[in-house]
C-alpha positions in Angstrom: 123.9 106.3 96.1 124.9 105.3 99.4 123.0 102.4 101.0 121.5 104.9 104.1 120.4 106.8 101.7 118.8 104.3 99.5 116.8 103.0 103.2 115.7 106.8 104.2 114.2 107.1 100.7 112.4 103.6 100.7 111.5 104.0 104.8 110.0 107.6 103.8 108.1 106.3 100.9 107.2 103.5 102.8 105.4 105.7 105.8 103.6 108.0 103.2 101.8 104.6 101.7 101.0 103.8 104.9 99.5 107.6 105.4 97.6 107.0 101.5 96.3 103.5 103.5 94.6 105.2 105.9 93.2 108.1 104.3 92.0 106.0 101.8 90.8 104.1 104.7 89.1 107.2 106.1 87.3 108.4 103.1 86.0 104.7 102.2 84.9 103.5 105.3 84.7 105.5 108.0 83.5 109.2 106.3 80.2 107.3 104.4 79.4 105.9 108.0 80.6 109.2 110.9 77.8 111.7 108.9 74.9 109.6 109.9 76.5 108.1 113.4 78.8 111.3 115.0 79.6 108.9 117.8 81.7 106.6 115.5 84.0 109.4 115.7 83.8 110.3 119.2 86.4 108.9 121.4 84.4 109.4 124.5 81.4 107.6 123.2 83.6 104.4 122.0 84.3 105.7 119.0 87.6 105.7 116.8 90.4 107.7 117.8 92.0 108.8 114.8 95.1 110.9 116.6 96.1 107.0 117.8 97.4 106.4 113.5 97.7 110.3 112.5 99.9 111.4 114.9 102.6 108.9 114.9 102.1 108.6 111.1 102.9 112.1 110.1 105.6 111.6 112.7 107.3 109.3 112.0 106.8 110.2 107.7 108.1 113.7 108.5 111.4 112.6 110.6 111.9 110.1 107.9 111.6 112.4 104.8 113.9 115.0 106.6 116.1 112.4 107.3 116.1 111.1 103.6 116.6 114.6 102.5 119.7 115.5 104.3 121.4 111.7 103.3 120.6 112.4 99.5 121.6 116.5 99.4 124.8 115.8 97.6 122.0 113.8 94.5 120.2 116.7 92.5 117.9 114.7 90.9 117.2 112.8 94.1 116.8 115.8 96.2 114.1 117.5 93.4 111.8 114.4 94.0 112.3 114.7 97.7 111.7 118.2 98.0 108.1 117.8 95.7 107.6 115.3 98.3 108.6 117.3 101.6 106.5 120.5 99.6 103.1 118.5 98.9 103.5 116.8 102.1 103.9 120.3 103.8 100.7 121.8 101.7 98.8 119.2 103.1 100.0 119.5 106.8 99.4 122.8 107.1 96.2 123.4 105.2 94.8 120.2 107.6 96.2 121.9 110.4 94.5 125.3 110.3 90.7 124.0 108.2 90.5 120.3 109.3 91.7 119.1 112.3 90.3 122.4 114.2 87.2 121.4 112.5 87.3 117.7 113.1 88.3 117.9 116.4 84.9 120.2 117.1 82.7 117.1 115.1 84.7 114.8 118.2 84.1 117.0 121.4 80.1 118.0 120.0 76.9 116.5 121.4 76.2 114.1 118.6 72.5 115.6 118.4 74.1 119.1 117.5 75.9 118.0 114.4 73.8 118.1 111.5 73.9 115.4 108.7 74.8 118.3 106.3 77.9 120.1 107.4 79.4 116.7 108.7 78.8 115.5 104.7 80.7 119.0 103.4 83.5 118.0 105.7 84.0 114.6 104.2 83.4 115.5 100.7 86.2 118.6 101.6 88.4 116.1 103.1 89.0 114.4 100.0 90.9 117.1 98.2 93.8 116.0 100.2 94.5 112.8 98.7 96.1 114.6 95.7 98.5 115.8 97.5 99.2 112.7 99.3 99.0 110.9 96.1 101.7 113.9 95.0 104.0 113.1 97.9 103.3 109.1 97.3 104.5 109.5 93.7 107.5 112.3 94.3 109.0 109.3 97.2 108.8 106.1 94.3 110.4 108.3 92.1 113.3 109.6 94.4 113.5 105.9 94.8 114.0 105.0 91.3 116.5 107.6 90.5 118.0 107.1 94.2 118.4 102.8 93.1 119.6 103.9 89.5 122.7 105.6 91.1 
C-alpha cells in the first residue's frame, strides 16, 4: 500500500473521530441542557452555532474519504471497508439532511417560548440513532486502516 494512501485512510478516519467527538459531544452535553433552555441553541440569542463544527467537519471527512477511496481502488479489501464507510456515512448525511437539520434549524430560528419541552426532547432522543452509523463509519475507516498498514 502506498504511503498516500496509507495518510487518506488515517486523515479520513481521523476526521470521522473527530465527527463521533462531537456528536458525542452533542448528545451528552448540550441535548440534556437545549430542551429546557432553546436559546442555548439559538445563534441570535448567544447561543451555540453548531454549523461553525458540522459544516467544515463533514467537509472536510467527505473530501477526505473520496480522496482515500480513489488512492486505495486498486486494494479490494481496502476499498470494501471504505465503501461501508463512504455508505454509512452517506445514510447518515442524507437521512440528517431531509428529518434533522430542517428540523433543527426551525428549533434555532423559533421564539424560544414556542418550542415546547416535549417535541425538543423527541428530537434529542431521535438524534441519537445516528451514532450507529457514525460508529459504523468510525469502525469501517480503523479497519481499512489495518488491512491498508498490513499491505
Amino acid at each position: 500500500m502506498d504511503t498516500l494512501s496509507l495518510v487518506l485512510i488515517a486523515l479520513a478516519a481521523a476526521l470521522a473521530l473527530i465527527g463521533l467527538g462531537g456528536g458525542l459531544y452533542e448528545f451528552s452535553v448540550v441535548d440534556p441542557a437545549w430542551p429546557a433552555r432553546p436559546a442555548l441553541i439559538q445563534p441570535q440569542r448567544g447561543g451555540l452555532v453548531r454549523r461553525r463544527f458540522w459544516i467544515p467537519a463533514h467537509i472536510a471527512l467527505e473530501l477526505t474519504l473520496l480522496a482515500a477511496l480513489v488512492a486505495a481502488w486498486s486494494q479490494p479489501p481496502v476499498r470494501q471497508w471504505l465503501l461501508v464507510a463512504l455508505a454509512s456515512h452517506a445514510a447518515m448525511r442524507i437521512w440528517s439532511a431531509f428529518d434533522f437539520i430542517p428540523k433543527a434549524l426551525r428549533f434555532e430560528r423559533a421564539d424560544p417560548d414556542a418550542i415546547t419541552e416535549d417535541a425538543a426532547r423527541r428530537w434529542t432522543r431521535r438524534s441519537r440513532w445516528r451514532m450507529p452509523l457514525d460508529l459504523i463509519t468510525c469502525s469501517a475507516l480503523m479497519a481499512a486502516f489495518g488491512t491498508a498498514a498490513r499491505l
